[in-house]
C-alpha positions in Angstrom: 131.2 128.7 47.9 134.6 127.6 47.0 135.6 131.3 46.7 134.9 131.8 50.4 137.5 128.5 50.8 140.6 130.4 49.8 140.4 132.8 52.6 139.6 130.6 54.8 142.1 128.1 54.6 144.5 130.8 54.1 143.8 131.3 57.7 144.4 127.7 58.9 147.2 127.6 57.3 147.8 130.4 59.1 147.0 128.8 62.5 149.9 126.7 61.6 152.2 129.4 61.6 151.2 130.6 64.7 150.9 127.6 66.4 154.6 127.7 66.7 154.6 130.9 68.1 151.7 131.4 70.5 153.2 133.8 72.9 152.4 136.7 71.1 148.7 138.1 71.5 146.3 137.1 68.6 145.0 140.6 67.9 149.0 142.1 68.5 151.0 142.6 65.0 154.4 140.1 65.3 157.4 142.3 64.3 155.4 144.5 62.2 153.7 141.8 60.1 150.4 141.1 59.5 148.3 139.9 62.9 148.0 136.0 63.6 145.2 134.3 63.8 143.3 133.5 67.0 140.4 133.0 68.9 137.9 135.5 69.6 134.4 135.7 71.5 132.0 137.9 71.5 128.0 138.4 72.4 125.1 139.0 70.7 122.1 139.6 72.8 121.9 136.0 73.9 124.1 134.2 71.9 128.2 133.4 72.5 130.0 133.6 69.6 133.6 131.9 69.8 135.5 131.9 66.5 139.6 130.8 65.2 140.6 133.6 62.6 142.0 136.8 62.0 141.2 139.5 64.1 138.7 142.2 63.1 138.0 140.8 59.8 135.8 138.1 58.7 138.4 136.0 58.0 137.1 133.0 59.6 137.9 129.3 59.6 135.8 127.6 62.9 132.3 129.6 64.7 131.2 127.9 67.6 127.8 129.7 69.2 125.6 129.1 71.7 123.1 130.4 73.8 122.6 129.9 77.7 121.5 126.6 79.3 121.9 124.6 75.6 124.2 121.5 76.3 125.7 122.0 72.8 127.6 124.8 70.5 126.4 125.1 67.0 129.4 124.6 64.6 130.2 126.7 61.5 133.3 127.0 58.8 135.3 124.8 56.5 137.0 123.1 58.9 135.3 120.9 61.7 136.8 119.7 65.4 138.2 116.3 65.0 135.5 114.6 67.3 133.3 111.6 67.3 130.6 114.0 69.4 130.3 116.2 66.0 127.1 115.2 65.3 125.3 116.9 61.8 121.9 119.0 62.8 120.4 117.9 59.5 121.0 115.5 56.2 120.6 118.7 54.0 122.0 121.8 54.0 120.9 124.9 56.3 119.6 128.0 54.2 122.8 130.5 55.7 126.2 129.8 56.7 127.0 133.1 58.6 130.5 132.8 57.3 130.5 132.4 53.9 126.1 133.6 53.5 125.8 130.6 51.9 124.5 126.8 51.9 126.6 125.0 54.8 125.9 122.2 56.8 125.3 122.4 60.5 127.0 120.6 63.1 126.4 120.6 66.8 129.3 119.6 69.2 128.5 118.7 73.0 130.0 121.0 75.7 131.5 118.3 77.5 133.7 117.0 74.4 136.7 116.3 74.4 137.9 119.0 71.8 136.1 122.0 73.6 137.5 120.9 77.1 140.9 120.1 75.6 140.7 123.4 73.9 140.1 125.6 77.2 142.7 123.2 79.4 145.4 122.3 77.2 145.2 125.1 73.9 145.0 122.4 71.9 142.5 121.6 69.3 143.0 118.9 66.1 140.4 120.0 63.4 139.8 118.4 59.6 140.4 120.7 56.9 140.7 119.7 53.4 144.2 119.7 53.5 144.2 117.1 56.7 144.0 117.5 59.8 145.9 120.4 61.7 146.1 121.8 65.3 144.5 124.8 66.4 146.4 126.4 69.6 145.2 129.0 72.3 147.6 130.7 74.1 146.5 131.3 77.7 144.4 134.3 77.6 142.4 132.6 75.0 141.8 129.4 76.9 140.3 131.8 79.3 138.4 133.2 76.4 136.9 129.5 75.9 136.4 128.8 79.6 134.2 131.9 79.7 132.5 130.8 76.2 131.7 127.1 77.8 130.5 128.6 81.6 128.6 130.5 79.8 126.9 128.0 77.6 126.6 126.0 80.5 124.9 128.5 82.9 121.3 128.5 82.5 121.1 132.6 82.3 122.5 135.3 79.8 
């Protein structure tokens, strides 16, 4: 497990890079450096998938997912959302982690909250890492990219 860390905080580390540069496009190489991280979403049959990290890798720091008509998003990844609505599934630890393919604990994470709405209005959201806490940004087509994730956790069809 902790070798799955490394990369993964490499990445939020490297949020906080591009945090202070967010008008760039995640997936778009800066000056011919290496691409930023950002958020991405994708489906799966049912199930939304909305994850902070690198793009096209599986360099991953936060997975939300969901499926249509739940009032929650399942949360995966070393770092959590800075919210008192985090609330753990379970007092043990869940079989697989699709991060990491490993023990993690689940955490679900109301639609509604405050860091998911905060996220898709203002691009802002404060998660825990072991480091502290740091800020996670979207730039504006990704907020539209969370908007789309929540309506369609919300809506009660796929």
């Amino acid at each position: 497990m902790r070798k799955s860390l490394f990369p993964i905080l490499a990445a939020v580390g490297l949020a906080a890079v591009a945090a202070h540069a967010a008008t760039h496009a995640p997936s778009a190489p800066r000056g011919g450096t290496e691409p930023a991280a950002g958020w991405h979403m994708l489906r799966e049959g049912v199930m939304a998938k909305l994850a902070y990290g690198l793009p096209d890798s599986d360099q991953l720091a936060l997975m939300l997912t969901c499926a249509p008509g739940e009032n929650s998003a399942v949360v995966y990844g070393d770092v959590q959302p800075r919210s008192a609505g985090l609330v753990l599934a379970s007092h043990g630890p869940q079989p697989i982690d699709p991060l990491s393919n490993g023990e993690a604990f689940e955490a679900r994470l109301p639609l509604g909250d405050a860091a998911l709405t905060g996220l898709a209005r203002g691009g802002r959201m404060t998660v825990q890492t072991e480091a502290g806490d740091r800020q996670l940004t979207a730039t504006r087509a990704e907020r539209r990219l969370v908007q789309g994730f929540l309506s369609y956790c919300a809506s009660g069809h796929a």
